[in-house]
RODO-2510 file (C-alpha; in nm, 4 decimals, decimal comma):
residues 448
     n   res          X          Y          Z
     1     x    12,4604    11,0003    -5,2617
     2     x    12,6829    10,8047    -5,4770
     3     x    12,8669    10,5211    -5,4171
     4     x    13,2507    10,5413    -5,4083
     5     x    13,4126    10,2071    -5,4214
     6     x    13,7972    10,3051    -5,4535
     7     x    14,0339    10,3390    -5,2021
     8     x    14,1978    10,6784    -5,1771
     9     x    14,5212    10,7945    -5,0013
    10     x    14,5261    11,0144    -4,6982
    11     x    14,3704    11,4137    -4,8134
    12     x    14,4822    11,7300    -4,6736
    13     x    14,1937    11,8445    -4,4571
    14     x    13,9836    12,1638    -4,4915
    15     x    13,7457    12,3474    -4,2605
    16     x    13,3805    12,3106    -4,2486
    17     x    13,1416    12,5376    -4,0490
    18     x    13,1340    12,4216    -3,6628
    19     x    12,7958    12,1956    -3,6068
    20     x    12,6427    12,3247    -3,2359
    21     x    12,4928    11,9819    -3,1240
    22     x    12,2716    12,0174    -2,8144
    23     x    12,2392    11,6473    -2,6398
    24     x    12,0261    11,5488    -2,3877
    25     x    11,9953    11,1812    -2,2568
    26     x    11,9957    10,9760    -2,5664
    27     x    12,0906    10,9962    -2,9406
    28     x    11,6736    11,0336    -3,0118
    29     x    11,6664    11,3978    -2,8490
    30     x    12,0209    11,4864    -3,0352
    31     x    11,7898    11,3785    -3,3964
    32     x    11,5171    11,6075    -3,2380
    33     x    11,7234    11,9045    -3,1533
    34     x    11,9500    11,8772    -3,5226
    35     x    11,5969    11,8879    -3,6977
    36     x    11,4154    12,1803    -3,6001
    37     x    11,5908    12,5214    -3,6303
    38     x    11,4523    12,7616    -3,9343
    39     x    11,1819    12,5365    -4,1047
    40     x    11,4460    12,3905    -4,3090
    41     x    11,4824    11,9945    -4,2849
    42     x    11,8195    11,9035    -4,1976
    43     x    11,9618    11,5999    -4,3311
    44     x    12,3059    11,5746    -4,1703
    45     x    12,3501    11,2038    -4,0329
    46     x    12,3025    11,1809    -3,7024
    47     x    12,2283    10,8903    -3,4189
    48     x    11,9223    10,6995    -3,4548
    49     x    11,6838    10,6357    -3,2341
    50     x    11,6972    10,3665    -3,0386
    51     x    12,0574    10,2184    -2,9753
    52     x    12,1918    10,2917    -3,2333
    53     x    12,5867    10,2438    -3,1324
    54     x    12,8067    10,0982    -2,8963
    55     x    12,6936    10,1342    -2,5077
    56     x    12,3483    10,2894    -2,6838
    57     x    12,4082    10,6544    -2,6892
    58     x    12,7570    10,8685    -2,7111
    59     x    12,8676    10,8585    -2,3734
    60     x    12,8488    10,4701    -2,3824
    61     x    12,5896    10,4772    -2,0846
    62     x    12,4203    10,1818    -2,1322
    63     x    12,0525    10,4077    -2,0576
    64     x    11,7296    10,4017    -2,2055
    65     x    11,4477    10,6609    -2,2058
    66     x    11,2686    10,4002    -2,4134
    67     x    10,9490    10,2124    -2,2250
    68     x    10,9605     9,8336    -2,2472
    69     x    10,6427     9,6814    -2,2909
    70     x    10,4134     9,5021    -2,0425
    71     x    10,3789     9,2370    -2,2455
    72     x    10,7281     9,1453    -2,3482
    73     x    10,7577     8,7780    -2,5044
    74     x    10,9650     8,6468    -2,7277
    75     x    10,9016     8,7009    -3,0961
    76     x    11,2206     8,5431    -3,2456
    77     x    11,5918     8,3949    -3,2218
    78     x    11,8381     8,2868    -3,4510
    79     x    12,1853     8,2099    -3,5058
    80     x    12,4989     8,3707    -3,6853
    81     x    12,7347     8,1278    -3,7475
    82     x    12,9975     8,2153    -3,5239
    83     x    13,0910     8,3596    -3,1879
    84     x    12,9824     8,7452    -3,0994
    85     x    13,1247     8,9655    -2,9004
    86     x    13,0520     9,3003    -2,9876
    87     x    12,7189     9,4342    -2,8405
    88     x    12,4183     9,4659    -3,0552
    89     x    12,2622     9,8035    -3,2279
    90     x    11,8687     9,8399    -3,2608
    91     x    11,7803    10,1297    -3,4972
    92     x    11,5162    10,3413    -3,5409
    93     x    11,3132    10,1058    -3,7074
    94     x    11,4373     9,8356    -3,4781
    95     x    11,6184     9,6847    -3,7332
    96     x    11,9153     9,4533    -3,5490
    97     x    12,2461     9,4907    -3,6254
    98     x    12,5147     9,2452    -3,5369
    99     x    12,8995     9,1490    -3,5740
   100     x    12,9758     8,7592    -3,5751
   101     x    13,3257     8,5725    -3,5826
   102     x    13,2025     8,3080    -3,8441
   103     x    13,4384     8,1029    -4,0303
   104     x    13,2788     8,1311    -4,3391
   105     x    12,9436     8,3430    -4,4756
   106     x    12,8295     8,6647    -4,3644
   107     x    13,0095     8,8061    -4,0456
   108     x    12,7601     9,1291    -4,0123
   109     x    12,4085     9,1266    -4,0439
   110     x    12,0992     9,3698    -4,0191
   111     x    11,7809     9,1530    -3,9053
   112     x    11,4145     9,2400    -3,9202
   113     x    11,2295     9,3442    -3,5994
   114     x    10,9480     9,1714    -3,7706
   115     x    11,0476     8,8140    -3,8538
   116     x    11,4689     8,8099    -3,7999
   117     x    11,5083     8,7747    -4,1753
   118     x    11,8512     8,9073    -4,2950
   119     x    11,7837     9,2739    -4,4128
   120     x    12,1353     9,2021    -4,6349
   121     x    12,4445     9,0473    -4,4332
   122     x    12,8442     9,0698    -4,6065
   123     x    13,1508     8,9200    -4,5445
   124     x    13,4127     9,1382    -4,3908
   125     x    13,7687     9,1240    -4,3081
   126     x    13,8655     9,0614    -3,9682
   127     x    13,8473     9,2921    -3,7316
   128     x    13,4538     9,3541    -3,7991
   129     x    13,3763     9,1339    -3,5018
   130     x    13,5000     9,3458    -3,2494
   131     x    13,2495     9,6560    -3,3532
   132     x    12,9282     9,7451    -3,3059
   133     x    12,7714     9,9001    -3,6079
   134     x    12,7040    10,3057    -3,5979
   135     x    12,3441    10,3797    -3,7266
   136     x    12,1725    10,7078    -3,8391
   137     x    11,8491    10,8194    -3,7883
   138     x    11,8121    10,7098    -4,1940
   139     x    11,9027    10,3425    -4,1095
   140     x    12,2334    10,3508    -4,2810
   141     x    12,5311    10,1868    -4,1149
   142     x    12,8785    10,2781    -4,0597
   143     x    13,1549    10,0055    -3,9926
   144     x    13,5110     9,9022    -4,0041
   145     x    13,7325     9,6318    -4,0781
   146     x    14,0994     9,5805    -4,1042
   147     x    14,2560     9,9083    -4,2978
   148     x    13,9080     9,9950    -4,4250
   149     x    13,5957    10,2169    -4,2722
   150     x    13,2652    10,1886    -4,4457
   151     x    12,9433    10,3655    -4,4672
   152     x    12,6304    10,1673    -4,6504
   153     x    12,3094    10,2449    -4,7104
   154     x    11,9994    10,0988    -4,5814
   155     x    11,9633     9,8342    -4,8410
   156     x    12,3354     9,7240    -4,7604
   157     x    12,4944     9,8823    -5,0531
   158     x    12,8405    10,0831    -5,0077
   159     x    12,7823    10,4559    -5,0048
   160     x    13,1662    10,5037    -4,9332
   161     x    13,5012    10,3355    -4,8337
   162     x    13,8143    10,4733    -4,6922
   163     x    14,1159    10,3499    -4,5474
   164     x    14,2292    10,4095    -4,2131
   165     x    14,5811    10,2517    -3,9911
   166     x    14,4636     9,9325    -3,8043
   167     x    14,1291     9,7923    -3,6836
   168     x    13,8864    10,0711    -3,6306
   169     x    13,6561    10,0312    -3,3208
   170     x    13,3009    10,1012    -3,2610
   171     x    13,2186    10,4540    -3,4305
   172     x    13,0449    10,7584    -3,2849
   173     x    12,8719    11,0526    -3,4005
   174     x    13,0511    11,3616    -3,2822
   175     x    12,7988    11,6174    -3,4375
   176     x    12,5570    11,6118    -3,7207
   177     x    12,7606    11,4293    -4,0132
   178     x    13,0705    11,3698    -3,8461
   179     x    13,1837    11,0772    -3,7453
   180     x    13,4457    11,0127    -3,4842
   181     x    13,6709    10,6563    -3,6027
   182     x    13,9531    10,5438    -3,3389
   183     x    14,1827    10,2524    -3,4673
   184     x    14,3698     9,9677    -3,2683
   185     x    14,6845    10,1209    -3,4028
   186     x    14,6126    10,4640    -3,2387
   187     x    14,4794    10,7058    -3,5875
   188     x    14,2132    10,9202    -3,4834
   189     x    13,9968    11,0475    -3,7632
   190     x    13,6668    11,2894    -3,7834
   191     x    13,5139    11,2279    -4,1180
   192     x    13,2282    11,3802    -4,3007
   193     x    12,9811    11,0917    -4,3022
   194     x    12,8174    11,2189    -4,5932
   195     x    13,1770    11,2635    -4,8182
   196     x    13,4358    11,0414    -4,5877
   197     x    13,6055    11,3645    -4,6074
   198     x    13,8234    11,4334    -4,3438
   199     x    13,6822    11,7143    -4,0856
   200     x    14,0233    11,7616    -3,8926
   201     x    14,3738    11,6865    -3,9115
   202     x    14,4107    11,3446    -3,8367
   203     x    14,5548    11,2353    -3,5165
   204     x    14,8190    10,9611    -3,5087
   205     x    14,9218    10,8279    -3,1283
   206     x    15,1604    10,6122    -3,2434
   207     x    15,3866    10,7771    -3,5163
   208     x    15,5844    10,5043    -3,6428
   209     x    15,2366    10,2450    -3,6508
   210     x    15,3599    10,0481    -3,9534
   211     x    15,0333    10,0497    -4,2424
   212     x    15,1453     9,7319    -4,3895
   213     x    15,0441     9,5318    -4,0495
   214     x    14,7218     9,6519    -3,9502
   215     x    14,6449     9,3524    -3,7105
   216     x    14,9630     9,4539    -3,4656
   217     x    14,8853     9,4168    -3,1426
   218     x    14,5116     9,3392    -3,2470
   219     x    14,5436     8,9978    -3,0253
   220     x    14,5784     9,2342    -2,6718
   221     x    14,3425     9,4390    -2,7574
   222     x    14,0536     9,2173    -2,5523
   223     x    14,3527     9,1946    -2,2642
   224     x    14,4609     9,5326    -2,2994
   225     x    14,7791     9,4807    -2,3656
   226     x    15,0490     9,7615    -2,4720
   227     x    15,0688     9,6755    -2,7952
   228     x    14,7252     9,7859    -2,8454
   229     x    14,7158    10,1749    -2,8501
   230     x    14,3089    10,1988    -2,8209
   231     x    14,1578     9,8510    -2,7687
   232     x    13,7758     9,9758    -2,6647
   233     x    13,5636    10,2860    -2,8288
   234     x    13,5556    10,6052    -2,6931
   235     x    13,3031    10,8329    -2,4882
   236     x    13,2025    11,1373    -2,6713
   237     x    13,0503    11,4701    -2,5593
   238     x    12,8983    11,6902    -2,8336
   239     x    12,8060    11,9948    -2,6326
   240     x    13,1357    12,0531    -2,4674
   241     x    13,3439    11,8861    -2,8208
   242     x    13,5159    11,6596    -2,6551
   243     x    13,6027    11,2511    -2,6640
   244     x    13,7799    11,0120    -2,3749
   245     x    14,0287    10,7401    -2,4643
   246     x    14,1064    10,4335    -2,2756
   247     x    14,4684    10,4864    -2,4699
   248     x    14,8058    10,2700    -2,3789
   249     x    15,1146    10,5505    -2,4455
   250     x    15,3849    10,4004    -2,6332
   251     x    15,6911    10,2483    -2,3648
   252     x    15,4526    10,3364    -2,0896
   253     x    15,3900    10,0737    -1,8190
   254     x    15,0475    10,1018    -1,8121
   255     x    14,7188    10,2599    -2,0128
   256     x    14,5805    10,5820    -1,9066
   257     x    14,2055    10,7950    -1,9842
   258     x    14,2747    11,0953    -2,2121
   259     x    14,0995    11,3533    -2,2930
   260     x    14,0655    11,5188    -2,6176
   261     x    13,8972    11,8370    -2,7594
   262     x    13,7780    11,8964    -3,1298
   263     x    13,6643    12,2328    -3,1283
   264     x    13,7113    12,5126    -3,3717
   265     x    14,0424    12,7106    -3,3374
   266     x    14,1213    12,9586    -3,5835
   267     x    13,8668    12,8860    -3,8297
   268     x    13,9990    12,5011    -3,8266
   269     x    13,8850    12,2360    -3,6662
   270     x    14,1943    12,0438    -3,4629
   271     x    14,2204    11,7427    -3,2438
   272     x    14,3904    11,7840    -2,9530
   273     x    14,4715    11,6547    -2,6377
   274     x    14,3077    11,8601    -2,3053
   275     x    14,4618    11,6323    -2,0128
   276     x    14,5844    11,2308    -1,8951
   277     x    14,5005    11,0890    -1,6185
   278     x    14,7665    10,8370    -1,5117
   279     x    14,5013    10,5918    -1,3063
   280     x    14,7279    10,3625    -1,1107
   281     x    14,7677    10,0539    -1,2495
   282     x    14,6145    10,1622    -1,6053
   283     x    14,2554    10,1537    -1,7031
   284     x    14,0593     9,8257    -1,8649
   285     x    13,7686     9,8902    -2,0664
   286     x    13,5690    10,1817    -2,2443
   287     x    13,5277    10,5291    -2,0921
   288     x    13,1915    10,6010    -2,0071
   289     x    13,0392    10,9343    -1,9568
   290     x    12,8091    11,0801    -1,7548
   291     x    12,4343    11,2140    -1,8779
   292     x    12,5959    11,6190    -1,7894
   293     x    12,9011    11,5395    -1,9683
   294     x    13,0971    11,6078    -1,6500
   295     x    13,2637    11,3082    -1,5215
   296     x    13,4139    11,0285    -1,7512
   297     x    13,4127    10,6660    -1,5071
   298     x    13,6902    10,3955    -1,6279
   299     x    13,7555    10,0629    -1,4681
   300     x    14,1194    10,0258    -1,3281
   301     x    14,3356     9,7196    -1,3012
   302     x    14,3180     9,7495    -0,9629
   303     x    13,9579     9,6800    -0,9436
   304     x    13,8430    10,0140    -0,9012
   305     x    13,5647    10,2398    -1,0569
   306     x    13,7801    10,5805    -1,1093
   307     x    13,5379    10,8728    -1,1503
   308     x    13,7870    11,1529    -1,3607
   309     x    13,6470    11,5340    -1,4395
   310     x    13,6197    11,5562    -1,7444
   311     x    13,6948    11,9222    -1,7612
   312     x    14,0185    11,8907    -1,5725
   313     x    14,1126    11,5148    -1,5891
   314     x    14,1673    11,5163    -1,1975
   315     x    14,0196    11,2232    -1,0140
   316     x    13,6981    11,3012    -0,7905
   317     x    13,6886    10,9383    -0,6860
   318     x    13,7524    10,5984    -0,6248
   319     x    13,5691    10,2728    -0,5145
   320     x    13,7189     9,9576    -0,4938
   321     x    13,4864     9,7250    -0,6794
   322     x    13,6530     9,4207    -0,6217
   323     x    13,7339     9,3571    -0,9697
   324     x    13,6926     9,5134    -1,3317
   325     x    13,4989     9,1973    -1,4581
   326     x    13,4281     9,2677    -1,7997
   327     x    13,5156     9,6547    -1,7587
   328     x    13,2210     9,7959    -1,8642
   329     x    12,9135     9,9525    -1,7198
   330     x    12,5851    10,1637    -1,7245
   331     x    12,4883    10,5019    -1,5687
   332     x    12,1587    10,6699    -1,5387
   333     x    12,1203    11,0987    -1,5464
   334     x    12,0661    11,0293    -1,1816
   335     x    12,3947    10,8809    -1,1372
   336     x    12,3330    10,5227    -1,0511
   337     x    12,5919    10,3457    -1,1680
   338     x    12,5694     9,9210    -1,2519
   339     x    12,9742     9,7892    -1,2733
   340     x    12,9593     9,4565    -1,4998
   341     x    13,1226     9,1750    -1,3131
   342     x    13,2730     8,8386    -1,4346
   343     x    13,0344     8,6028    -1,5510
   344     x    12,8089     8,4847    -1,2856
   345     x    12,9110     8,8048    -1,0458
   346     x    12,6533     8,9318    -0,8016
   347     x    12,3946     9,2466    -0,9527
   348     x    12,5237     9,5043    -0,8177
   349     x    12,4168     9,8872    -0,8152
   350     x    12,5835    10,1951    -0,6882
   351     x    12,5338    10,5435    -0,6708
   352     x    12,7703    10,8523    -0,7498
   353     x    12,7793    11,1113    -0,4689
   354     x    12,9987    11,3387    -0,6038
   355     x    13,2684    11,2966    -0,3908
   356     x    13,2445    10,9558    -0,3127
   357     x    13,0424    10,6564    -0,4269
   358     x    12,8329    10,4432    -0,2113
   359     x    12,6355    10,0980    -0,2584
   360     x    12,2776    10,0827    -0,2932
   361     x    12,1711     9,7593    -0,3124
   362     x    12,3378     9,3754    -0,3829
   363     x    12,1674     9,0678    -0,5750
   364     x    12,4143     8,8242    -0,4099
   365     x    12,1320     8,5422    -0,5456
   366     x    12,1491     8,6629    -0,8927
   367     x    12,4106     8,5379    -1,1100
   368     x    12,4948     8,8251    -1,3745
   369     x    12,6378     8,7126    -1,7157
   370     x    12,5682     9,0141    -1,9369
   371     x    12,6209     9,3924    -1,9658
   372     x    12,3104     9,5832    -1,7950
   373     x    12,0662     9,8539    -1,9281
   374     x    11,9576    10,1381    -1,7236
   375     x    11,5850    10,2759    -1,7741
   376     x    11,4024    10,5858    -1,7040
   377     x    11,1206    10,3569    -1,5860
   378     x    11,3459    10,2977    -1,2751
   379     x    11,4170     9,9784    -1,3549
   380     x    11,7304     9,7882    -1,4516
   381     x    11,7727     9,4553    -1,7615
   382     x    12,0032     9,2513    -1,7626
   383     x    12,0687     8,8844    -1,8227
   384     x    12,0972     8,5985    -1,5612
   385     x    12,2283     8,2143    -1,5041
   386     x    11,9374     8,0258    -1,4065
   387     x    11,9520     7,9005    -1,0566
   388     x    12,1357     7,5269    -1,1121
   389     x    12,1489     7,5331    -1,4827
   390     x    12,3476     7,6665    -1,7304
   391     x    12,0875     7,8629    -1,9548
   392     x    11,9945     8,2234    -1,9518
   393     x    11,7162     8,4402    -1,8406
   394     x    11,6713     8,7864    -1,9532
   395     x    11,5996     8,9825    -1,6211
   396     x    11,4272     9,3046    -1,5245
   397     x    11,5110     9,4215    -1,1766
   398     x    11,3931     9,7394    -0,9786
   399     x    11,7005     9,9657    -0,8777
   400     x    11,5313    10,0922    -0,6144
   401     x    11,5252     9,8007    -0,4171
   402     x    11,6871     9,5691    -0,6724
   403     x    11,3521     9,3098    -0,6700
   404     x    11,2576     9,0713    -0,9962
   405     x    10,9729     9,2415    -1,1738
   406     x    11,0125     8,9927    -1,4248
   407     x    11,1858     8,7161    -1,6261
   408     x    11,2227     8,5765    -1,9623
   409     x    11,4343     8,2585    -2,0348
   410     x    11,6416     8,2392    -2,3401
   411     x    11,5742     7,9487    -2,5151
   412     x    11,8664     7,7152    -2,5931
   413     x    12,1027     7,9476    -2,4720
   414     x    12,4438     7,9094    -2,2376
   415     x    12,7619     8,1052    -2,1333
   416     x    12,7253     8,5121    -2,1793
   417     x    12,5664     8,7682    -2,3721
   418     x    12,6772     9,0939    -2,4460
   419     x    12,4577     9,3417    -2,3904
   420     x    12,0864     9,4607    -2,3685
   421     x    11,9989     9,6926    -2,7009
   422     x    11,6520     9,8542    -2,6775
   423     x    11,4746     9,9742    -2,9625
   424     x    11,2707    10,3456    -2,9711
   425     x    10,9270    10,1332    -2,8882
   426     x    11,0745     9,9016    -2,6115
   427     x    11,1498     9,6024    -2,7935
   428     x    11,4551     9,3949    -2,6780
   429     x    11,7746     9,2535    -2,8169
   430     x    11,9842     9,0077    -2,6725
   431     x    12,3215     8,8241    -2,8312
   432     x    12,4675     8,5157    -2,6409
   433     x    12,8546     8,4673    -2,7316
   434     x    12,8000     8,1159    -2,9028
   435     x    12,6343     8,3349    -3,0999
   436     x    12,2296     8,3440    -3,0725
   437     x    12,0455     8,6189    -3,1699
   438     x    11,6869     8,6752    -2,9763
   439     x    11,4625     8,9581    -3,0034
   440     x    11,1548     9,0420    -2,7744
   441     x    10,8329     9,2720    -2,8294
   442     x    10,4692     9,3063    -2,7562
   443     x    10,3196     8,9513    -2,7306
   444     x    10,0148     9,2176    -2,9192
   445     x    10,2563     9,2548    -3,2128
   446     x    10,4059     8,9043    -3,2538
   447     x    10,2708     8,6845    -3,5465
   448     x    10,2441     8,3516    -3,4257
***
C-alpha cells in the first residue's frame, strides 16, 4: 500500500459493494468469520485480536473471551512522559498501544509485549491524548489528532492521512475496511481504511462547525459540555449497521443517545439517523452495547444507568446508580453489567433483567479506581486502592460472589488507571494517569 502524505480536500463519495460482517463476542471471531468464505484470503482490515480499540471490542463492552494466566506476574512497567487518559489497546501480537499528554517527545507509543521497548513512538498534535488507537488484525494503527486522521503501518510509517473537522475520537471498525471516525466538532465519516476514501456521504451535526478552530469546545469535552457535539466514541453494531452517539444537539439543554444506521439504500451507502432518545438530564459518557446488539446502556446526569432499544430508541429501563462516576462501564453476553464509580467507589456488579435491573453483589471494602474487564472465565479485573495507602493493586474478583481470587500490586503507582486491556493469550495491560505503563504475563514467559 503506498504511503500518501498530502492532505486532500473533502471527495464526493461513491458506492462500494455492502460488507455482511457477522460478529459474535469480540473483534477475534469478527477476523475469523471475514476470513473464511470461498478459499480466497481476505485481506480487508478488520479488528485485531485482542483489544484492539476503545472499550476492547465494537460495542465498547469492556469483555474478554481471552483466558488470563495462572501465573500472572509482572513482566514490565515504564513511563510516558506525561499524563494518560485514554485507555490502552493490546493487539494481536500483544503489542501495547498508548496515548500520553507529554510536554515534549513522543505522545503515542506501541510497546513490546516482550521487553516494553518502543516499537516506534511520534509526536502528535493535540488532541491524540484523548484516543485510543484502532488496530487491525495486521498490527497497523489508525489514529487522530487535531484536523487530521491517520492510518500507519506496523513499523510506524504513514500509510495515509486525511483531514477531518475537529478532534476525532477513538475509531471503530464498522465492517471489513471501513472505518467509522466521529469528531469533537460533530463530522461523521466512514472511510475505506485501505484508500481513506470516503464510504458514505459524510455526516456533519453541526453545520456551521467553523474548520479553522478545530479545538472549539475541545476543553468540555471531558465535562460534557454543549459545546462539545460528541465528546466520547461511539458503540457500533456490524450485523444490524448501525452506531450510538452520546451527541449534545446544537441550543439543546442537554445531550441525548442517537442512533444511526449505515446501510445500503439504493445502491449507496448513507448515514442516517434511526431515533433520539432525550434521557432526562442528558447522557455522560460512551454508549455501550450489548453482546446481541439489542440494547445500547448510557450513564445519565442524574446518576442513572438508562438501558435504550436499540431498534426503537425507547427506554426499557432505569436504575439509579447513585452517580455516573467516570461514565463508563462493562457488560458480559450474559448481561452483567459493572458501572465505573468515582475513584475509590465501592465494586459493584449488576445484572440486566430485561425489564428491570437488579444488584448482585457489593465490594463496599474494595476501593475501585479503574475501569473493569469482564471475562468469560466468570471472573471480573479491575484495579484497587490498597487498604491505607495510596498505591494500586491490580484485582481479580469472582462475579459470582464478588470474592478476591487474586492480587497484584502496581509498583510505584498512585491515583487512577484507565482501564484493563487484555491481549489474545491473557496477558495484561494497565496505564495509571501519572502516566505508568505496566504489563503482566506468564511468570513461564518472563525473562528475568
Amino acid at each position: 500500500m503506498a504511503e500518501h502524505d498530502r492532505q486532500r480536500p473533502h471527495r464526493p463519495p461513491h458506492s462500494r459493494r455492502p460488507a455482511a460482517l457477522v460478529v459474535a463476542v469480540v473483534a477475534a471471531c469478527a477476523l475469523l468469520l471475514s476470513a473464511c468464505s470461498d478459499g480466497h484470503i481476505d485481506v480487508r482490515s478488520v479488528p485485531g485480536l485482542g483489544w484492539p480499540s476503545y472499550g476492547g471490542n465494537w460495542a465498547n463492552s469492556n469483555f474478554t473471551t481471552a483466558t488470563v494466566p495462572d501465573d500472572l506476574a509482572l513482566s514490565w512497567q515504564r513511563p510516558t512522559g506525561g499524563p494518560i487518559t485514554a485507555p490502552l489497546t493490546v493487539s494481536t501480537r500483544s503489542n501495547v498501544g498508548v496515548t500520553s499528554n507529554t510536554a515534549n517527545g513522543c505522545n503515542t507509543f506501541v510497546f513490546d509485549p516482550n521487553s516494553g521497548r518502543k516499537n516506534f513512538c511520534k509526536r502528535m498534535r493535540e488532541g491524540v491524548e484523548v484516543s485510543a488507537l484502532l488496530v487491525d488484525q495486521y498490527d497497523q494503527p489508525y489514529i487522530g489528532e487535531q484536523t487530521t486522521f491517520l492510518a500507519f503501518n506496523a513499523g510506524g510509517a504513514i500509510r495515509w492521512r486525511t483531514p477531518v473537522l475537529g478532534v476525532p475520537l477513538s475509531a471503530k471498525f464498522a465492517s471489513p475496511s471501513m472505518a467509522l471516525i466521529v469528531t469533537t466538532l460533530g463530522q461523521i465519516q466512514l472511510l475505506d481504511t485501505q484508500t481513506a476514501e470516503p464510504v458514505a456521504p459524510e455526516v456533519l451535526l453541526r453545520p456551521d462547525a467553523d474548520p479553522n478552530d478545530p479545538l472549539f469546545g475541545f476543553g468540555e469535552c471531558v465535562q460534557n459540555g454543549p459545546r462539545c457535539v460528541i465528546p466520547a466514541p461511539p458503540a457500533v453494531d456490524p450485523v444490524h449497521e448501525r452506531f450510538f452517539l452520546n451527541m449534545w444537539p446544537p441550543g439543546a439543554i442537554a445531550s441525548q443517545v442517537r442512533g444511526f444506521g449505515y446501510s445500503m439504500a439504493d445502491g449507496k451507502r448513507t448515514i442516517r439517523e434511526i431515533w433520539h432518545n432525550d434521557v432526562p438530564g442528558g447522557i455522560v459518557g460512551p454508549t455501550t452495547l450489548s453482546v446481541d446488539g439489542a440494547t445500547v446502556y448510557a450513564f445519565s446526569r442524574l446518576g442513572q444507568i438508562v438501558a435504550i432499544d436499540a431498534a426503537t430508541g425507547k427506554t426499557r429501563w432505569t436504575y439509579n446508580n447513585g452517580g455516573y462516576g467516570f461514565a463508563t462501564m462493562s457488560v458480559s453476553p450474559d448481561g452483567l453489567i459493572m458501572p465505573t464509580g468515582v475513584a475509590g467507589a465501592p465494586l459493584t456488579l449488576l445484572r440486566d433483567k430485561g425489564d428491570r435491573a437488579e444488584s448482585v453483589w457489593t465490594r463496599t471494602d474494595l476501593a475501585t479506581v479503574s475501569l473493569s474487564t469482564l471475562t468469560a472465565s466468570g471472573t471480573a479485573w479491575t484495579v484497587v486502592r490498597d487498604p491505607g495507602k495510596q498505591t494500586l493493586s491490580l484485582t481479580e474478583v469472582s462475579t459470582t460472589d464478588g470474592a478476591t481470587k487474586r492480587q497484584l500490586p502496581l509498583p510505584e503507582s498512585i491515583g487512577f488507571a484507565t482501564g484493563v486491556a487484555v491481549s489474545p493469550n491473557g496477558q495484561i495491560a494497565v496505564a495509571t494517569h501519572i502516566g505508568e505503563v505496566y504489563f503482566f504475563d506468564s511468570a513461564a514467559n518472563i525473562k528475568r
